[in-house]
N, C-alpha and C positions, 0 to 999 in steps of 0.2 A: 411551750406557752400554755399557760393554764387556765381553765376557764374559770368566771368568778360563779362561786357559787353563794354569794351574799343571800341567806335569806330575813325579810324582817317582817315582821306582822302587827297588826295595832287592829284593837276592837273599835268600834263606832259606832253609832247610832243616828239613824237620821231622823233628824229636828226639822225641818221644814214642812208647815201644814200641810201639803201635796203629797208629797212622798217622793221615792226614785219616781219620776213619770220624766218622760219623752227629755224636755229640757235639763233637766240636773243629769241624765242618763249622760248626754250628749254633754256635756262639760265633762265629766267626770271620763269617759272615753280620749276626748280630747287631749286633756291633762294625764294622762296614763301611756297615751299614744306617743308622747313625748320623750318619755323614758323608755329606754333600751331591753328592759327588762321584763320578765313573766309577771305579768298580773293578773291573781285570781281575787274574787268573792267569794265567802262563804257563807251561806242563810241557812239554817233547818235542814241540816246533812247534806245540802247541795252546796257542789264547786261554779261558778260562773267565770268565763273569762272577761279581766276588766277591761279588755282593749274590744269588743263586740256590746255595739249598742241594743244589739235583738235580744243577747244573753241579757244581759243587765235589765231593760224591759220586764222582762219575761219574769225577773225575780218577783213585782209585782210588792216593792217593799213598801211601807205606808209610813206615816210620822211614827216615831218607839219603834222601828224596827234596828233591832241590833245586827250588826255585820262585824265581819272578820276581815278584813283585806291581808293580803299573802303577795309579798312579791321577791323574787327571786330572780337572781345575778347582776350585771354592773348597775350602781344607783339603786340601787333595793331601797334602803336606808331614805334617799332624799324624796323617789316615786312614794311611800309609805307616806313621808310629813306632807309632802304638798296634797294628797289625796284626802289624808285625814285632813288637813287644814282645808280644804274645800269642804267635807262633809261637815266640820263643825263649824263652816262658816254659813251653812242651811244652803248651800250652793250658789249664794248669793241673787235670793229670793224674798220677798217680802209676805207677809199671811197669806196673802192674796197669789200668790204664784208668779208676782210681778217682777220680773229682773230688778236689781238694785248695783250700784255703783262698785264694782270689784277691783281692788287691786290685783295687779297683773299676776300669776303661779310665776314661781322659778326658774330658771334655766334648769335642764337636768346637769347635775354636777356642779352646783353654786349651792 
């Protein structure tokens, strides 16, 4: 049996006035945690793992911050869209940092 080594990558940028802070950290772990697969960050020659809320924290990203997301083996592919489609969805935040009305992420494997 062979292991999958799917890897897929996609640049982003985070749009929401706030930045990565505490709450979009914590969806974005959530939704990564989901998927089967290795997920990194990558900011300014640092790697982060995207499934540790203290990693991601700690990146300390602002609104214009551009990121790298990497992830690797089974659902690579689908963990990448639904991650990126949260971050260009500003984490589903208003100017104000205010939760807004989200539709639900993917199954992983749909």
């Amino acid at each position: 049996m062979s292991e999958d080594t799917t890897v897929a990558c996609r640049q982003v940028e985070i749009t929401n006035s706030l930045g990565l802070h505490v709450r979009p950290a914590m969806k974005f772990v959530e939704l990564a945690s989901r998927f089967p697969c290795e997920v990194r960050v990558r900011h300014n020659d640092n790697e982060f793992n995207g499934k540790s809320l203290l990693e991601l924290t700690m990146m300390a990203a602002e609104c214009g911050t551009r990121l790298e997301l990497v992830a690797r083996g089974p659902d690579a592919l689908a963990a990448i869209e639904a991650l990126a489609e949260l971050v260009s969805a500003r984490f589903y935040e208003d100017e104000d940092g205010e939760p807004v009305e989200a539709a639900p992420p993917p199954e992983p494997g749909r």
